[in-house]
N, C-alpha and C positions, 0 to 999 in steps of 0.2 A: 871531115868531121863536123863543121860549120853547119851545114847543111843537113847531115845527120839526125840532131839533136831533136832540131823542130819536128821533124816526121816520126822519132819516138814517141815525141810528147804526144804529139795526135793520133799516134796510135794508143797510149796507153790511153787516155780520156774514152777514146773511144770503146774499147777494151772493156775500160771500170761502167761503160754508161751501158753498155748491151751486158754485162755482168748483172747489172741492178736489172736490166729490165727481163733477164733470163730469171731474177728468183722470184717476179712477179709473176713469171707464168708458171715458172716450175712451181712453186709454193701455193698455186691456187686452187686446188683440192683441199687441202692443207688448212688454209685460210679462211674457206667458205665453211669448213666444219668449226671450223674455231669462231669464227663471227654467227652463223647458226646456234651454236651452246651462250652466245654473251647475250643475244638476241632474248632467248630464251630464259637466263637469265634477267634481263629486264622486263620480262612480260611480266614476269612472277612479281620481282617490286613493284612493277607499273599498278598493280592487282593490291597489292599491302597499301599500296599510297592512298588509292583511291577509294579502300575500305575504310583507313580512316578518316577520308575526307567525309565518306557518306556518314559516317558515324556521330562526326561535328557537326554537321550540316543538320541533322535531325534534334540536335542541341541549340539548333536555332542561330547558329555560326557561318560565318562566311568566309570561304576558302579563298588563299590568300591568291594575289595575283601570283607569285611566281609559282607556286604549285600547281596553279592552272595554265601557267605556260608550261609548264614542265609535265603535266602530264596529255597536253595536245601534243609538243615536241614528239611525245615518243611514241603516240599513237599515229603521228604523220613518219616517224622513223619507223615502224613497225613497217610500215606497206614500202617504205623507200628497202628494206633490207630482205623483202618478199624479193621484189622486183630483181634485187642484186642476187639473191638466191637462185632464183629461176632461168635467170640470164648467166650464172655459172655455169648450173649443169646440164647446163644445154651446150655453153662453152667444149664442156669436156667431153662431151659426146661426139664433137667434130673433129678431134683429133684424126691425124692422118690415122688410116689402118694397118695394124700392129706396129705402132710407133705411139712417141708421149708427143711428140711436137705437135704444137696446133697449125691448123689448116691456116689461121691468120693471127698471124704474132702479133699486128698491130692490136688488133680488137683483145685478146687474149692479155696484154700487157693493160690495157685502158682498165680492162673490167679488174683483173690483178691489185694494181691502183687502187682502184674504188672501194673494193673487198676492204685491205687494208686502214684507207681512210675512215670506213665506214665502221670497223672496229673500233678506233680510235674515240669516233663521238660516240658509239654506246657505252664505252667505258666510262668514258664522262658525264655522262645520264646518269651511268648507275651510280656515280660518285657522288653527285648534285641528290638522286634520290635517297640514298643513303646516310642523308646528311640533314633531312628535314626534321627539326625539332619539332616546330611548328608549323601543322598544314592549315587550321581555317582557325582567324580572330571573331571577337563575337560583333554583329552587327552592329553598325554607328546609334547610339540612343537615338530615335526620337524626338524633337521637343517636349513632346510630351505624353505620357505612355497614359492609355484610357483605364480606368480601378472600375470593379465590380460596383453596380449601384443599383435599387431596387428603385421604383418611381418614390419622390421622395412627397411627404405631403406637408401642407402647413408651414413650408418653409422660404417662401416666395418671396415674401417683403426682407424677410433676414437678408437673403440671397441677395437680391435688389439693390440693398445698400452695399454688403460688400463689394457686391461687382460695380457700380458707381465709384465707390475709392479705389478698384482696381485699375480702372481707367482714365483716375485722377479727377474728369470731372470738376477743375480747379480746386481741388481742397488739399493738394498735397500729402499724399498720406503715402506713408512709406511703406509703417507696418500694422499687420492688424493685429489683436487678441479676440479669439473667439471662445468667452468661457462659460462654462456653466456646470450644473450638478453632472454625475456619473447617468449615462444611457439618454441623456437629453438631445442627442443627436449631432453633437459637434462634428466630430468624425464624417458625418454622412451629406454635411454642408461643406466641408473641406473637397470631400472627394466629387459633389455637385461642381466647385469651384475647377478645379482639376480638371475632372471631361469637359468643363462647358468652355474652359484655353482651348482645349483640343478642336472642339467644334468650331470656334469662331478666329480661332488663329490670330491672337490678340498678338503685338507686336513684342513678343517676349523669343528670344534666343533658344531658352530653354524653362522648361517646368518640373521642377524637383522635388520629390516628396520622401521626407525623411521619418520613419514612424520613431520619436525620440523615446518614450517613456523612461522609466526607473531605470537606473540613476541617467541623470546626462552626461552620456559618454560621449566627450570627442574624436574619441579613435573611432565609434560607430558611425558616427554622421560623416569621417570624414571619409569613409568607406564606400558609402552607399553615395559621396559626391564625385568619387574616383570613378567607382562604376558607372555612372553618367556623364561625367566631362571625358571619357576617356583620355586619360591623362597616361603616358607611358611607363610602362613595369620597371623600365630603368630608373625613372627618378620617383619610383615609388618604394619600392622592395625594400628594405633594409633602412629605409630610412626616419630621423625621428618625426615628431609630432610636428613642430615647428617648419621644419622640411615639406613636410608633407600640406603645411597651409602655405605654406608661401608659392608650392606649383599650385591647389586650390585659386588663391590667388590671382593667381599671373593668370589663369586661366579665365575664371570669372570678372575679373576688371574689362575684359574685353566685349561681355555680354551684356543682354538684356534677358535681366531672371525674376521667375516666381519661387522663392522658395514654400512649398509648404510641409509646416513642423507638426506631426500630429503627436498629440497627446505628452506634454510638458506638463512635467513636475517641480520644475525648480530652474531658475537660470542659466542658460546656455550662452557661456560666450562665444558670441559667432566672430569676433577677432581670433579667437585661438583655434577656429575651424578651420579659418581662411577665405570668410566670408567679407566682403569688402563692404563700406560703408551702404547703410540701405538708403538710396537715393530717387524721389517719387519721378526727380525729371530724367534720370538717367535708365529710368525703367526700372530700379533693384528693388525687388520688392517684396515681403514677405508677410503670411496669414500661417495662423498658430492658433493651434486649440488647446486647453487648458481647462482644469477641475478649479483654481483658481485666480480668485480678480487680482491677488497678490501679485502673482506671477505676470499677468500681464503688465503691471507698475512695474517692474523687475527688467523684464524684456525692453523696457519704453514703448511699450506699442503707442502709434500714435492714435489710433483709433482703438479702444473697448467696449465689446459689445457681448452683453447674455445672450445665450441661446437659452430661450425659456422653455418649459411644457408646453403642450397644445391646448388650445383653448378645447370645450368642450368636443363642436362638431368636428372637428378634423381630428381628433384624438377619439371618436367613435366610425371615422371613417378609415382611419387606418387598420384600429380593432378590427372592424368588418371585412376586412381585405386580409386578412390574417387567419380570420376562421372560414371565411369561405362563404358564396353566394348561396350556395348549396344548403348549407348549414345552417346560414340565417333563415332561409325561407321553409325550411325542412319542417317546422311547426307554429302557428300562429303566435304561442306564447314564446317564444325563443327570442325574437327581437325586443320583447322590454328586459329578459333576464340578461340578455347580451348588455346591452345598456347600465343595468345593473353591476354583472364584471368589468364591465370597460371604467365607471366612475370611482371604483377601488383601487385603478390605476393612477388617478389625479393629472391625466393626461402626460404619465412623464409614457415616452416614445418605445424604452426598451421593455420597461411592465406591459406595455399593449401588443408589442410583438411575441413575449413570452407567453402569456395569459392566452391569446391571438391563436397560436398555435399550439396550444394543449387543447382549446376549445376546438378545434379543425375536427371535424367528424362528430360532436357531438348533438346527436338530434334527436336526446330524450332532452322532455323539458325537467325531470327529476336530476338528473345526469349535472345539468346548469345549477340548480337546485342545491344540490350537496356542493358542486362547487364555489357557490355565491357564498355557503355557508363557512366553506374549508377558509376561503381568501380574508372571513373578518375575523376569524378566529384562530387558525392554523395559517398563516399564511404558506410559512416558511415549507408546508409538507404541498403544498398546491404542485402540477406537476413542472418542472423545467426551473421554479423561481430561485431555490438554493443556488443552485448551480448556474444560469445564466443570468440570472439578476441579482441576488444577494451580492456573491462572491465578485462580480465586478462592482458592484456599487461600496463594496468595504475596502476597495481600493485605498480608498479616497481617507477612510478610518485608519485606516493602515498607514497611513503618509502622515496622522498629525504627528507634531514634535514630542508630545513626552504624556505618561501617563494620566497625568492631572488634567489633560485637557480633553483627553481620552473620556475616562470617568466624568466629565463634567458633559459632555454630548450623549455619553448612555443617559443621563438623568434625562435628559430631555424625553425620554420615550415613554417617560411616567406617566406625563399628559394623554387625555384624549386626543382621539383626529379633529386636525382644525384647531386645537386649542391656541388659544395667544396669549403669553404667557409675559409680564413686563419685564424687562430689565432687571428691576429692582429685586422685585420677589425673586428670580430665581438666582440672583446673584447671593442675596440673601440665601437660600436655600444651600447653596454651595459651600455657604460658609460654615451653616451650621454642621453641615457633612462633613466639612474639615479639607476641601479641596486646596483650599486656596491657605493655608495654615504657614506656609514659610512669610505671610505679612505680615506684622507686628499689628496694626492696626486696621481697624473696620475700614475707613476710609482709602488704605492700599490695597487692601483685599478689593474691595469695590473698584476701584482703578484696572485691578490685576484681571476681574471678573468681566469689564467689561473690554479689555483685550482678546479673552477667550471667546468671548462672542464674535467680538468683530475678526479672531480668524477663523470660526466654524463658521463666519458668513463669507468668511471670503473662501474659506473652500467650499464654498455651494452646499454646504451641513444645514445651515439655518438658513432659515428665509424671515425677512421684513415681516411684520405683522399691520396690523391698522396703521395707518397714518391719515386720519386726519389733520387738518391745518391746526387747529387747538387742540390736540391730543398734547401733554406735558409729557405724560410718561412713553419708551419707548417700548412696543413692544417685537415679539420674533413668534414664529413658529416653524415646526419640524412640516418636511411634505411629507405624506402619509405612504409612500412605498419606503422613504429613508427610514421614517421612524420603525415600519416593519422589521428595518433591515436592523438598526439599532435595538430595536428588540430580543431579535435571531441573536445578534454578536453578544448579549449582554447576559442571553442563557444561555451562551458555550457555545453556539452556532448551534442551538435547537434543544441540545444534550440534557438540558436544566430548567424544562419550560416553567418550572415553580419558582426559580432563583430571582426574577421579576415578575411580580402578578400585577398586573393592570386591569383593571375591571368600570365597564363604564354600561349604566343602565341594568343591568342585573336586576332582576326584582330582588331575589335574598340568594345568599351562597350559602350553602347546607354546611352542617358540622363537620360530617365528613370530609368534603373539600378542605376546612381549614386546617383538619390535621394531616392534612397533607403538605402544609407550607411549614416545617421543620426546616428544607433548606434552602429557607426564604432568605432575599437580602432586602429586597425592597416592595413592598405592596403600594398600589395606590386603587383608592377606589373611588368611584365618582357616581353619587345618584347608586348606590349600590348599597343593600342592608345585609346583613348577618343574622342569621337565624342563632336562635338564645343555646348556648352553650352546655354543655353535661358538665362537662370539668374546662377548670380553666387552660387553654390553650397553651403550649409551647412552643415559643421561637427563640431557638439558641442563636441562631444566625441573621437576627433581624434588623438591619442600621436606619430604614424608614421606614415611617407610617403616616401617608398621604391622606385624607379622605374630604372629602366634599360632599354634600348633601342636603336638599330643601326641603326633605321630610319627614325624616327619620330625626327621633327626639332622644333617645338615649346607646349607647354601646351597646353589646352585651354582659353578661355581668362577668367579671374579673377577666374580661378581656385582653386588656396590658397590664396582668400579672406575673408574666415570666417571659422580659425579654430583657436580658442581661447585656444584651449591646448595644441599646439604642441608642441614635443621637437624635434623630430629627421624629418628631408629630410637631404635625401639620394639620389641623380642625377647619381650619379658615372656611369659611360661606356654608357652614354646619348649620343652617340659619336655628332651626326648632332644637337644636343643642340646650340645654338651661342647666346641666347639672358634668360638671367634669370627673371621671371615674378619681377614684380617690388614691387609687393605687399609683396614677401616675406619680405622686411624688414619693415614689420607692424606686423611678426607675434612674438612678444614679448615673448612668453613664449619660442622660441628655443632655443635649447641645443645642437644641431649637426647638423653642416653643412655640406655636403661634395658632388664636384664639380669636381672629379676628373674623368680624360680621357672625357672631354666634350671640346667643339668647343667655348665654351666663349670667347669676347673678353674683354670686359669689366663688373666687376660688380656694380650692383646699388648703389648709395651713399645712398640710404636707411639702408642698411646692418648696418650703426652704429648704429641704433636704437637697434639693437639683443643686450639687455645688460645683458642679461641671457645664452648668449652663452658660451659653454663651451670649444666645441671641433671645429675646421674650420679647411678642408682639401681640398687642392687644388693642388693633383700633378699631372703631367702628363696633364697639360691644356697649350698645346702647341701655343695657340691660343691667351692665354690671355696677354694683353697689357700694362696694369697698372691697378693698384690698387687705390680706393677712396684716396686721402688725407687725413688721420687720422682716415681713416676707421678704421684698424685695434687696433691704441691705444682707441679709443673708445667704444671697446669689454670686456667692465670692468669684466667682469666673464669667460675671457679666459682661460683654464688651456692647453688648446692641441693645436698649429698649424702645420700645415706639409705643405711644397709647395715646392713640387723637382722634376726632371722630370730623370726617370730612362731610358730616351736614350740621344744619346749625345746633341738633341737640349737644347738652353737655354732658360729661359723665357727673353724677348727681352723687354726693353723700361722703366723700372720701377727703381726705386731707390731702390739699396738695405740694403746702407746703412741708409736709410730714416726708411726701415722696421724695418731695425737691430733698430733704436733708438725709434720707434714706438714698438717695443714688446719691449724692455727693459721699458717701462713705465706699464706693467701690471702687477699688483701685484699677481695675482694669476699664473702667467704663468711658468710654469713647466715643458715642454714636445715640444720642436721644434725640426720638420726637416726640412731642411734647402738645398738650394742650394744657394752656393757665386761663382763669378766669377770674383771678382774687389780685390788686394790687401788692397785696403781700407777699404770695405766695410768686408775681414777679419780680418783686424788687426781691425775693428770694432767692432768685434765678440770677439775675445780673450782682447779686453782690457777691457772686461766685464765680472767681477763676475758673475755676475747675468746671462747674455745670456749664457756664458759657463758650468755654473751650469745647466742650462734647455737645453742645444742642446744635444738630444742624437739620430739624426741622422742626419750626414754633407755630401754634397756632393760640391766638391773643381772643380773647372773645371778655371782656372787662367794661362792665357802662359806664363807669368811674374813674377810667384813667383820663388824667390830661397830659401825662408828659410818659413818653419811652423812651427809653435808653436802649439801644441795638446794641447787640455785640456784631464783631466781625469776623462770628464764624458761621453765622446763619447760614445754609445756603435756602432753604424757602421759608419765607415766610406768607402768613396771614394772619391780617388784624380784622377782624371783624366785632361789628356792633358796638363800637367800642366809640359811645353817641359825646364823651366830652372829650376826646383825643383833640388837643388840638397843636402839638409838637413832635418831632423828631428828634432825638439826636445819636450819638453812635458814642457807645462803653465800649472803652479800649481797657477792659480789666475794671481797673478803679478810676484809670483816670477816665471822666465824663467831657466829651469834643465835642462842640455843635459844628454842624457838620460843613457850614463854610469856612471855618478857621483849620482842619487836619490837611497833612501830607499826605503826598500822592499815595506812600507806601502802607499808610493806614484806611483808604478806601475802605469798603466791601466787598473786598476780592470773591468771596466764596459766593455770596448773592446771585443767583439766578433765576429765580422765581416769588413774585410777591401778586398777593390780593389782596386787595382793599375792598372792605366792605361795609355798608352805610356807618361809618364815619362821619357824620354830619357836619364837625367844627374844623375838619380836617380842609387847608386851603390850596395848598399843594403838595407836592413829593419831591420839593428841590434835591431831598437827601441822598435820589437815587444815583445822583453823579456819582456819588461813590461807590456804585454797584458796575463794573465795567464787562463784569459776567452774567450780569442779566438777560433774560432767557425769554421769559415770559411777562409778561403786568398785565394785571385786570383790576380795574376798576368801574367799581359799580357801587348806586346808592349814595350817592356824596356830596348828599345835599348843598355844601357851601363851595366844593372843591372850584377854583377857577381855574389853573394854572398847572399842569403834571412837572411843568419844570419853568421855575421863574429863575428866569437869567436877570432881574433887574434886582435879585436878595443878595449878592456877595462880589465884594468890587474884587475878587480876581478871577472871577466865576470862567470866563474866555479864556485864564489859562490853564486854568483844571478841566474845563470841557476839551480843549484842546488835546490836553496830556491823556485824559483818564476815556476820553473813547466815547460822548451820552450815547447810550444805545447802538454801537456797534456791533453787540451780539444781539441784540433783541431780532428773537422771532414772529411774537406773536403778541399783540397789545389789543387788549378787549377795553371800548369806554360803553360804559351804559347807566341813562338812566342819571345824567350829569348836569343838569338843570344851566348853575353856573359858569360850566365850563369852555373860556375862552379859548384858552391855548394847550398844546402841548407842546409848543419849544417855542421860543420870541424866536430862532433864526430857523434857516432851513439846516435841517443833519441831513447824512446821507444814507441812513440806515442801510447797511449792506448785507445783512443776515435777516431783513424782514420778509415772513412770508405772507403776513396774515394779519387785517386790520378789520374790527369791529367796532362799529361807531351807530350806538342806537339811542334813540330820545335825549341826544346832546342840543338841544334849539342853540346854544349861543356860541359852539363850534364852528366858526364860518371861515377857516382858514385850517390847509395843513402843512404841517412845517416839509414842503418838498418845494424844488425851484427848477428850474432846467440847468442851472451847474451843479447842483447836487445830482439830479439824476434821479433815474428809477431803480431800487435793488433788481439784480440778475435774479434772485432768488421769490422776487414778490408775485403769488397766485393770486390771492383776493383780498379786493373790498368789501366788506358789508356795512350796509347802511340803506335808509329809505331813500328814494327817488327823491322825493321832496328837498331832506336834508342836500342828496350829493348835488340837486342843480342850484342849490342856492350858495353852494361853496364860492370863495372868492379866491383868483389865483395869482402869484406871481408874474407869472405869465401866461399865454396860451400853450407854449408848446409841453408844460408838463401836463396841464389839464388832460391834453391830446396821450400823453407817452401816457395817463393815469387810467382813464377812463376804459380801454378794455378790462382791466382788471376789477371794474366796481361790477357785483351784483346785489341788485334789491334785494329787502326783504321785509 
C-alpha cells in the first residue's frame, strides 16, 4: 500500500493536467466564436472612444495619455486576435477525418490557451474603455495667448515708456495705471503690450489678461486665473473664494507674471483674488487700464499715466485709413472735406474709427457735405455714432456716484466747443441751479463744487483748461465728442432735442423755432439773436437762460414773460446790453442773476420782487449808475453778491455805504465781492461783524487812506491807488492787532491772493506772514516799497515765520516797476509751491532770497526779468545761481 499511494497521486495530477488541457482543445470552436463576438464588441467601443476623442480634439483639446494608450492597445489587440482567429480555424480544419481530435494536440492545446487568455484582456479593454469619463483635457495655456490688433497709430512713445518700466529699466515699478476718457485707446495699448510679451519673450512665466469691467468681481477674475494656471478641478469645484485664492496663490508665488487688468472701474483687491504681493524684482507685475486717475490712486499703481487724443496728424491718418485710399483720392475736393470730419472728432481714437468707417465708400463730395453738416448739428443721427460711440462713452456717465453730480456734467454741454469755462463761474452757476443745495453756505457749496470737478476730471469727463503760469483763476473744458455725447444723454438719448438748446453763431432764430421750446429745460445761446416776437413766448419748463453776445443791444420784447420756473439768467459779456427787460422782476422763482461786462445803466426797481434770489453779480458793468433804493436789502434769500470792476474804473454815482448797510440787513448773506472807494464807506465795512465775516473778495481803490484794518476772512484782496497808504494792520471783529503782536491762530488763514498797486507810502508787506494760504502777490507801482517782508520789524518775527509757513503756498509773485525795492525776505525761504517769478524795472533788487540749502522748488518753471537785471544779481552761492538759471527767461 506504501507504494501505492504515490502512483495514485501521479496519476491523478496527471489525470486533472490532460483533463485541463482536453477542454482547451475540446472547447476551442466554442472559444474562438466567443472571443470573435468580445472582439467585435471592442471594435465598436474602440469607434465611440475615438469619436469622442475627435470631437475634443476639434475643441482645441488634447487627449489624454492614457486614452491614447488605450486606444493603440486595442488597435495593436485587434490584429494580435485576427491572427489568433485565423490560426483557429485553420486549427480546426485539421482535425483527423471524421473524428473531433486534432492531428496535433500540442499545437491545438497552445492556440486553446491563447484563445482564452486573449479573451481575458479584451474584456479588460472593454472595462478600461467603458470606464472613461474623461477622454482629452484642454491644452496647457501658453505664456501668452496673442489678442486681435489692428496697426496701432500715435502710440509709440506711450508704448515706449511702458515697456521701459516693464523691463524695470532701474526704476522699479511694479504696477502701472493706464487711464484716460472712454475710446482713447487704452484697451488697444494694453493689447499692443500683450502681443509685444509674446514677440520678444520677455522673461515672465506667464501673461494674463483679465477683461475686469462693472462691478469688480472676484469670482470672475479668479475664473479666467484658473483657466490659465490650470490649477486642478479637485481643488477647485466646490470650493469657497478664499480656497480658491490660496491654490491661486500657491500657484503664482512660484512665477514670473504679467498680469493685465483691462478696463477697471473701481478697486480690485488682488489679495482676495490670490494674487501675491506685486514685486518689480521678482518679476510680479501688473498694467491696468482705467476711465479714471482716481482709480489708479486706489490700485497704488506705481506708475500713472493718460492715454491722451491724437495730436492732429495721426488722428487724420488714422481717419484716412478707415475711409479708404480709394475714397480719399475718388475726388479732388474730398481730402480737405475729410479733414474737415476728422477735426470734429478732436482726435479722440474711437470718433475717427466710427466717422472713418461710415465715410468708407463715400465719393460724392455733396455726400461729405451733408455729412460735415449732420456731425455739427445732429451729431447723434450721424451714421454708427449712437450706437458705437455715444453708448460706450456714457459708460463713464453711468458710473458717477449720484444724481447731483450727473446734472452738474450735463450743464457743462451749455457751452460752445472749446469753451473754458473757470471754476468759479460755473461753480457759481451750479449753485444758483440748486445742485449743490444740501450746503448751508456759499463757501461749502464752493468746496463741495469744486470736488465735483475734480471727480468729472478724474473720470476723464473734463479736461484742464488754460494754464498759464499767472493765470489766478482755474479753468476746465468739455472735449467736443464728450460734450456731443452729454448733449445726446441730456435730451433723452436724442428723444427731446428741444429739452437743451444750444446755439452758437446763428445770425437770428426765427419765431417759429422759439415756439417750439415749450419743452425746454435749458437754452444757451452765444453770438446768437432772436428775431422780434408776435406774442410773448411760453416756457413752462424753463430753469436756464444762458446768453452771450457783442452785438446785439436789446431782447425781444416780452421775451421773459412767461417762465414760471426759472432760476438762473445769465447776460454776462451781453456787452451792447444797456437796458434790462423789465419783466425780469416778475420772474419770482429766480435764483441767479448775473449782469456782468454788460452796458447797463440802470436796473429795474422790479428786481426786489426776486425774493428767492440767491446769487446777484454785477462786476465789471462800467456803465451802471445806481442801484434801486432798497433793492438790494429786499433780496431776502441773498447768499452771493459780487459788484467789482477788475480795471481801474470805478462804478460812479451810487452810495456805498448805503449798500454796505443794505447787505448787512440780509440774513442769509455770506459771500460778497466788493469794491470800496470812500474811507467811510470802508470803515463801514470793517466796523461790521457781519460784512467782514461775508466779504471774501475786496477791492480797495481810496487816494486818502493812510491806515487799513484787514479782516481775516478775506481771501483776495486788492489795494490800489491808494497814494497815502502807509499801514497795515488786521481787524479781528472790533478788536484792532498790528500784526506783529497776533497769535498764530488769528493769522490770515483765508488769504491767497493780494495786489498791490501804486501805493506810493506803502514800505513793505510785513503783514503777509499772516497769510500762510497765500497763493499769489503782485506788486506793481510802489513807489517807496523796499522790503515785501522785513524781518528786522518784530522781535519774534523767526518764530512766527517758523510756525506760520512765509510763503509756503506761494505760486506765483509778480514785482514790477519797484524802484526801491531791496529785498524780498532778509533770509533764504524755500518756496516749495513756487512756479513763477516776475521781476521787471526792480534796479535795486540785487539779491533773491534762495541759497543752495533751501534749494530749488520741484514745482518752479520760470524766471522773468531782463538780461541785464538777472547778470547783475548777487548770489549766496554759485551752486543755486547754477540750479536757478535754466529757469530764467528774458524779457
Amino acid at each position: 500500500m506504501d507504494c501505492v499511494s504515490p502512483i495514485l497521486d501521479v496519476a491523478t495530477r496527471l489525470w486533472d493536467c490532460t483533463a485541463k488541457r482536453a477542454v482547451y482543445i475540446r472547447h476551442l470552436p466554442q472559444n474562438l466564436n466567443s472571443l470573435r463576438t468580445a472582439m467585435e464588441e471592442l471594435k465598436n467601443l474602440y469607434k465611440d472612444v475615438k469619436e469622442r476623442v475627435e470631437r475634443e480634439e476639434k475643441l482645441q483639446k488634447k487627449r489624454t495619455h492614457v486614452v491614447d494608450g488605450w486606444l493603440r492597445n486595442v488597435e495593436a489587440m485587434e490584429e494580435q486576435v485576427k491572427e489568433i482567429l485565423a490560426k483557429g480555424d485553420e486549427e480546426i480544419q485539421k482535425k483527423c477525418l471524421g473524428t473531433c481530435c486534432p492531428k496535433n494536440c500540442g499545437a491545438s492545446y497552445k492556440l486553446g490557451k491563447m484563445v482564452l487568455e486573449k479573451m481575458d484582456a479584451v474584456t479588460v479593454k472593454k472595462t478600461e474603455g467603458s470606464n472613461f469619463s474623461v477622454v482629452a483635457e484642454p491644452f496647457p495655456s501658453p505664456p501668452v495667448i496673442e489678442r486681435p490688433l489692428d496697426k496701432t497709430v500715435g502710440q509709440d512713445l506711450l508704448f515706449g515708456k511702458v515697456w521701459k518700466w516693464l523691463q524695470d529699466d532701474g526704476e522699479q515699478v511694479s504696477s502701472i495705471g493706464l487711464y484716460g476718457m472712454g475710446g482713447v485707446g487704452k484697451t488697444t495699448l494694453l493689447t499692443r503690450i500683450n502681443n509685444e510679451l509674446l514677440k520678444t519673450r520677455v522673461e515672465f512665466d506667464a501673461v494674463i489678461w483679465v477683461t475686469v469691467s462693472r462691478p469688480a468681481n472676484v469670482e470672475k477674475v479668479q475664473q479666467v486665473l484658473f483657466n490659465k494656471l490650470e490649477i486642478g478641478k479637485d481643488k477647485w469645484e466646490d470650493r469657497s473664494e478664499d480656497e480658491r485664492a490660496e491654490e491661486i496663490f500657491n500657484v503664482l508665488k512660484t512665477k514670473k507674471f504679467v498680469l493685465l487688468l483691462d478696463d477697471i472701474w473701481e478697486r480690485l483687491d488682488l489679495s482676495k483674488v490670490g494674487i501675491p504681493p506685486l514685486n518689480h524684482q521678482d518679476k510680479l507685475k501688473m498694467v491696468f487700464t482705467t476711465r479714471s486717475k482716481q482709480v489708479c490712486q486706489k490700485m497704488e499703481a506705481t506708475k500713472s499715466i493718460e492715454v491722451n487724443c491724437l495730436p492732429w496728424e495721426e488722428a487724420f491718418a488714422l481717419f484716412q485709413t478707415k475711409v479708404g485710399a480709394d475714397t480719399i483720392s475718388s475726388h479732388p475736393d474730398i481730402p480737405k472735406l475729410a479733414e474737415m470730419v476728422a477735426k470734429e472728432c478732436d482726435g479722440l481714437p474711437l470718433a475717427l474709427i466710427t466717422t472713418g468707417r461710415a465715410m468708407a465708400g463715400a465719393k460724392a463730395p455733396e455726400e461729405w457735405e451733408k455729412k460735415i453738416e449732420m456731425l455739427k448739428n445732429s451729431p447723434a443721427k450721424f451714421p454708427g455714432t449712437e450706437e458705437d460711440l455715444f453708448r460706450v462713452l456714457a459708460i463713464s456717465y453711468d458710473s458717477l456716484p449720484d444724481e447731483a453730480i450727473k446734472s452738474c456734467f450735463l450743464y457743462c454741454s451749455l457751452f460752445p466747443e472749446d469753451y473754458e469755462i473757470s471754476h468759479r463761474n460755473l461753480i457759481q452757476l451750479w449753485i444758483g441751479e440748486g445742485f449743490l443745495d444740501e450746503y448751508d453756505n456759499i463757501q461749502e457749496a464752493r468746496n463741495q463744487g469744486e470736488e465735483v470737478i475734480k471727480s468729472l476730471q478724474l473720470a476723464c469727463l473734463l479736461e484742464n483748461g488754460r494754464s498759464q503760469l499767472y493765470e489766478k483763476e482755474e479753468y476746465l473744458k468739455m472735449h467736443d465728442v464728450i460734450r456731443d455725447m452729454a448733449l445726446w444723454l441730456a435730451r433723452e438719448n436724442g428723444k427731446k432735442k428741444n429739452k437743451f438748446v444750444v446755439k452758437d453763431g446763428v445770425e437770428s432764430i426765427r419765431a417759429q423755432e422759439v415756439e417750439k421750446w415749450k419743452e425746454t429745460q435749458r437754452i444757451s445761446l452765444w453770438n446768437t439773436s432772436i428775431e422780434e416776437l408776435r406774442e410773448p413766448p411760453y416756457f413752462p419748463n424753463m430753469e436756464t437762460f444762458l446768453t452771450s453776445c457783442e452785438y446785439i443791444e436789446l431782447f425781444p420784447n416780452r421775451l421773459f414773460t412767461n417762465m414760471p420756473v426759472i432760476r438762473v439768467l445769465d447776460f454776462s459779456n451781453y456787452y451792447k446790453l444797456m437796458k434790462l427787460p423789465v419783466e425780469i422782476g416778475n420772474l419770482v422763482t429766480l435764483q441767479y442773476l448775473k449782469l456782468s461786462y454788460t452796458s447797463i445803466e440802470y436796473l429795474p426797481v422790479e428786481l426786489k420782487n426776486l425774493k428767492k434770489l440767491r446769487c446777484l453779480i454785477l462786476n465789471d458793468m462800467y456803465f451802471l449808475k445806481s442801484l434801486p433804493s432798497q433793492m438790494v436789502s429786499s433780496l431776502s434769500s441773498l447768499q452771493l453778491f459780487s459788484m467789482y470792476s477788475m480795471k481801474q474804473q470805478v462804478f460812479m454815482g451810487y452810495d456805498e455805504r448805503r449798500l454796505l448797510e443794505e447787505l448787512e440787513q440780509l440774513e442769509h448773506i455770506d459771500d460778497i465781492s466788493i469794491q470800496l472807494t470812500s474811507e467811510s464807506s470802508i470803515q463801514t465795512l470793517f466796523n461790521s461783524p457781519k460784512l467782514q465775516r461775508s466779504t471774501r473778495w475786496l477791492q480797495l481803490v481810496c487816494v486818502h487812506m493812510n491806515l487799513l484794518q484787514l479782516s481775516p476772512y478775506i481771501e483776495t484782496l486788492r489795494i490800489r491807488k491808494c497814494f497815502q497808504l502807509q499801514e497795515v494792520k488786521i481787524n479781528f471783529e472790533k478788536e484792532v492787532v498790528v500784526y506783529s503782536k497776533f497769535p498764530r491762530h488769528q493769522c490770515l488763514n483765508h488769504l491767497c491772493d493780494v495786489e498791490i498797486f501804486r501805493c506810493h507810502k506803502l514800505l513793505n508787506l510785513t503783514w503777509l506772514i499772516c497769510a500762510p494760504s497765500l497763493q499769489f502777490l503782485s506788486v506793481l507801482e510802489c513807489e517807496s516799497m523796499e522790503k515785501v517782508i522785513d524781518d528786522e520789524r518784530s522781535e519774534i518775527l523767526e518764530i512766527e515765520v517758523d510756525h506760520l509757513g512765509v510763503f509756503l503756498r506761494l505760486t506765483s509773485l509778480a514785482l514790477v516797476r519797484l524802484p526801491e525795492l531791496r529785498s524780498i525776505h532778509g533770509r533764504a525761504l524755500s518756496f516749495p509751491s513756487l512756479r513763477y517769478i516776475h521781476v521787471y524795472q526792480c534796479p535795486s533788487l540785487r539779491k533773491l532770497p534762495f541759497d543752495s540749502n533751501t534749494g530749488v522748488s520741484k514745482k518752479l518753471e520760470e524766471i522773468h526779468g531782463k538780461q541785464e537785471w538777472w547778470d547783475g544779481l548777487e548770489w549766496e552761492d554759485q551752486p543755486i545761481m547754477h540750479n536757478l538759471t535754466p529757469y530764467f527767461q528774458p524779457v
